[in-house]
C-alpha positions in Angstrom: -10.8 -61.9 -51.9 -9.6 -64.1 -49.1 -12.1 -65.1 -46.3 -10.8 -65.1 -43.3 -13.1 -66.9 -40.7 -12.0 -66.6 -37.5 -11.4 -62.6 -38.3 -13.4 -60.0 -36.8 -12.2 -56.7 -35.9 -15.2 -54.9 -34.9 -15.3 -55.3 -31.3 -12.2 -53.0 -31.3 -13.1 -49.2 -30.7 -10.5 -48.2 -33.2 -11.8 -50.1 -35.9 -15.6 -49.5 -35.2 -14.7 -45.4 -35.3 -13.3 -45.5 -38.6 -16.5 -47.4 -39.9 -18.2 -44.2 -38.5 -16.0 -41.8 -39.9 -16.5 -42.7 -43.6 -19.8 -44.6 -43.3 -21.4 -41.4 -44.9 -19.1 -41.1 -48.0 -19.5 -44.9 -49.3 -21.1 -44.3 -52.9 -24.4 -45.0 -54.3 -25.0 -45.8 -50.5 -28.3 -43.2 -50.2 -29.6 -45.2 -53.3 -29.2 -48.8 -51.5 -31.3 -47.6 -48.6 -33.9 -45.8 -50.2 -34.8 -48.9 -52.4 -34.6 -50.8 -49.3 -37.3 -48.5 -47.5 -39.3 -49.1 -50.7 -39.8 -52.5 -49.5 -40.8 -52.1 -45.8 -44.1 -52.3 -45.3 -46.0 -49.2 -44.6 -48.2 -50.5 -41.4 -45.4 -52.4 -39.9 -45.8 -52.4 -36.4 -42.0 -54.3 -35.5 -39.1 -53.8 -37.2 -36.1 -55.5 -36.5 -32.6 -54.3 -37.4 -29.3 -56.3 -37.4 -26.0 -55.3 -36.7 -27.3 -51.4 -35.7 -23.9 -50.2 -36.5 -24.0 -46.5 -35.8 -28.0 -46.5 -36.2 -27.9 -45.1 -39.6 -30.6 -47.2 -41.0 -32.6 -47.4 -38.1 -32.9 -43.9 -38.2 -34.0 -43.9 -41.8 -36.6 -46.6 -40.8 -37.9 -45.1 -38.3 -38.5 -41.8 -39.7 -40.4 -43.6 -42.5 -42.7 -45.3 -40.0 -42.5 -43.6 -36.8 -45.6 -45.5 -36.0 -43.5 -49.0 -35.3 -41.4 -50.8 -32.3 -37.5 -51.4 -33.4 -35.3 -54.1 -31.6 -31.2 -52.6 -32.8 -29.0 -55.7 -32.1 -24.8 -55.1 -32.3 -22.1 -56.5 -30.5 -19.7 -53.8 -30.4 -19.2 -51.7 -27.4 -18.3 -49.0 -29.3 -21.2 -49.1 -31.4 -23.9 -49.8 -28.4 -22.1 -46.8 -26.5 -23.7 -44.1 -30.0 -26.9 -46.0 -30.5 -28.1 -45.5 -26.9 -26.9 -42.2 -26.9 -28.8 -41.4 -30.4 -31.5 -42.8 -29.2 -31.7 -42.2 -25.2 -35.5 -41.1 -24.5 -36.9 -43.3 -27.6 -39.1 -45.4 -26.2 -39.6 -47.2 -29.8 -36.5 -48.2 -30.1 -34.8 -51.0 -27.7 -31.0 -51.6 -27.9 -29.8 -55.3 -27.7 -26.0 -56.3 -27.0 -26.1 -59.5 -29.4 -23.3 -61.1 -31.5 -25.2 -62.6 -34.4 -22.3 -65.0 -35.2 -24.0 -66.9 -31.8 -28.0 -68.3 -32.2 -30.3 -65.6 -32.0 -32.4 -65.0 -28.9 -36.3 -65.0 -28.2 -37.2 -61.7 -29.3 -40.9 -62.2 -30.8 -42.1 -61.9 -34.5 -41.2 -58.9 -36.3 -43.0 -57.5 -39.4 -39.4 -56.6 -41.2 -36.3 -57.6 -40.6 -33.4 -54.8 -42.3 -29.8 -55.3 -42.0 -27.2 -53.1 -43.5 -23.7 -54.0 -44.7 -23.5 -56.6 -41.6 -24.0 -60.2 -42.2 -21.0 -60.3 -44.6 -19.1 -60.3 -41.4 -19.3 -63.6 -40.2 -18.6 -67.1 -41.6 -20.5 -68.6 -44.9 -22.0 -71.4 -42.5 -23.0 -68.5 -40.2 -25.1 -66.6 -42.8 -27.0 -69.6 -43.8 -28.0 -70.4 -40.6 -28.3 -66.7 -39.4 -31.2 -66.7 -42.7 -32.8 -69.3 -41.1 -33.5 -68.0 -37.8 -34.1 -64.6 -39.3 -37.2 -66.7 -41.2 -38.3 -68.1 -37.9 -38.4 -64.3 -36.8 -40.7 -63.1 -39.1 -44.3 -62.9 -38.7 -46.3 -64.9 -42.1 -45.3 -62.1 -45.3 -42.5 -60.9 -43.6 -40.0 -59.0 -45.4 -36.7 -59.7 -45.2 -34.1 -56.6 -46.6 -30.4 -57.4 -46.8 -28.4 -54.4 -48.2 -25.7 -56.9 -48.1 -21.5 -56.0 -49.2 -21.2 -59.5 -51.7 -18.9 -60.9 -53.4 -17.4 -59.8 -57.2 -17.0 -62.4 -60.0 -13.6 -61.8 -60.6 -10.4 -60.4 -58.8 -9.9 -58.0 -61.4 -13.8 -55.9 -60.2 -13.1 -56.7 -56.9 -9.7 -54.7 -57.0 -12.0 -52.2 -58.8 -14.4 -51.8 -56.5 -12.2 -51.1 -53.5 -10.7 -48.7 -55.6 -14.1 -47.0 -56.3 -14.9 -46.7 -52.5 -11.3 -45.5 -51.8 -9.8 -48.2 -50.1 -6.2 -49.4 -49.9 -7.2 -52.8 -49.0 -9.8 -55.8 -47.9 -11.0 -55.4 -44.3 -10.2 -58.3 -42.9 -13.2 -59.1 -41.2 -14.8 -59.4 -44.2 -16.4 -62.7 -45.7 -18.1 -62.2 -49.2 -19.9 -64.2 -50.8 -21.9 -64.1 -54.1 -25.3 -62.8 -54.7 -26.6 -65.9 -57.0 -25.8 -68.0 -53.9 -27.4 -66.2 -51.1 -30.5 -66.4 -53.0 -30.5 -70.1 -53.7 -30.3 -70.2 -49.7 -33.2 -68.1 -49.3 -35.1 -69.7 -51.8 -34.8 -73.3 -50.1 -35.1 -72.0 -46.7 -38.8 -71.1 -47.6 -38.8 -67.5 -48.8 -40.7 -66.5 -51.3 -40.1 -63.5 -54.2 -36.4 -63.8 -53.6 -34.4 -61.3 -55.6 -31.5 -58.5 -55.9 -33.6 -55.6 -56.3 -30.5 -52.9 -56.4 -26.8 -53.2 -56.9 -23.7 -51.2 -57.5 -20.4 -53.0 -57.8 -20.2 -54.8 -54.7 -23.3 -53.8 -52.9 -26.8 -55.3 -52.9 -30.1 -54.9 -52.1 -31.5 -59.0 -51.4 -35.4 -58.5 -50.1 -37.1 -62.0 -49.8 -40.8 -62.5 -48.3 -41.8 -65.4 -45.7 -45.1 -66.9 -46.9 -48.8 -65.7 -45.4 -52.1 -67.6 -46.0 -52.8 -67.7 -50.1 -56.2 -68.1 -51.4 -55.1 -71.5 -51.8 -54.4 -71.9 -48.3 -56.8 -70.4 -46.5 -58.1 -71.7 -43.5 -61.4 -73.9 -43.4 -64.6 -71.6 -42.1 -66.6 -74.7 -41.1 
């Protein structure tokens, strides 16, 4: 499980097209995404999803609640090119060329933020920070849903796991980290009901909530 920092592969076409080609057959992945969705909430009026990929989830998102706006960021041409073709005429749906290993821009408060088997890809650092900002996003009770590609315990289950999703080897953009930590940084960053609400080997389901007004914080009416 060796990180490699500086590594990241998927502005290159060839390796962005075999995402696509197999992003359908990765197991248990229906069941990630549909616990996921669980967590949205229904009358959420702007969703925002990070690192789009090939729109997958988008498209799962939005068929759940066609009613709201969705900002897509990704950085890879490749990637950019399919999602504006999937989703030319969709005037809910606004593409944004953005590499989330750099600050993130002003885009406005978003009801949910989803990502999908995309923050894994940059540096340890980068994902702490990257949580932070995506707090600052949020609108008060916020979801946040991370269906996240983390870390194993051991060598031994991560040698399983790629065996279990058919593949040779590590990709080399990946940086893993464990679950137990990710949600220590959550928790201190200021999220509330922090927790892994699905996993299967190496993928996981991390939903955290920002904080809205509580009965104990309600504002004065005098």
């Amino acid at each position: 499980m060796t990180v490699t920092p500086d590594v990241n592969l998927w502005a290159c076409a060839e390796h962005a097209l075999d995402y696509l080609r197999r992003a359908d057959s990765i197991p248990h992945r229906v069941e990630g995404e549909s616990t996921l969705l669980e967590f949205v909430p229904a009358g959420a009026k702007r969703i925002l999803d990070l690192g789009t990929g090939g729109g997958r989830l988008l498209a799962l998102a939005k068929a759940t609640r066609p009613s709201a706006e969705f900002v897509g960021l990704d950085f890879s041409p490749t990637m950019l090119e399919k999602l504006r073709m999937t989703f030319a005429g969709e005037s809910r749906v606004t593409i944004i060329s953005h590499d989330f290993s750099d600050y993130m821009p002003v885009l406005g408060l978003f009801d949910a933020v989803i990502s999908s088997f995309a923050i894994h890809h940059v540096a340890h650092r980068r994902k702490r920070t990257l949580y932070r900002e995506i707090f600052e996003l949020l609108a008060p009770n916020g979801v946040f849903c991370n269906l996240e590609h983390v870390a194993s315990v051991s060598p031994r289950l991560h040698a399983e796991f790629l065996h279990a999703i058919s593949c040779a080897e590590e990709d080399p953009s990946n940086k893993l980290l464990d679950v137990e930590t990710q949600l220590a940084w959550l928790r201190e960053i200021g999220f509330v009901d922090v927790d892994c609400h699905w996993k299967w080997r190496e993928l996981a389901l991390l939903v955290s909530v920002k904080p809205g007004f509580s009965e104990s914080q309600e504002k004065p009416t005098g």
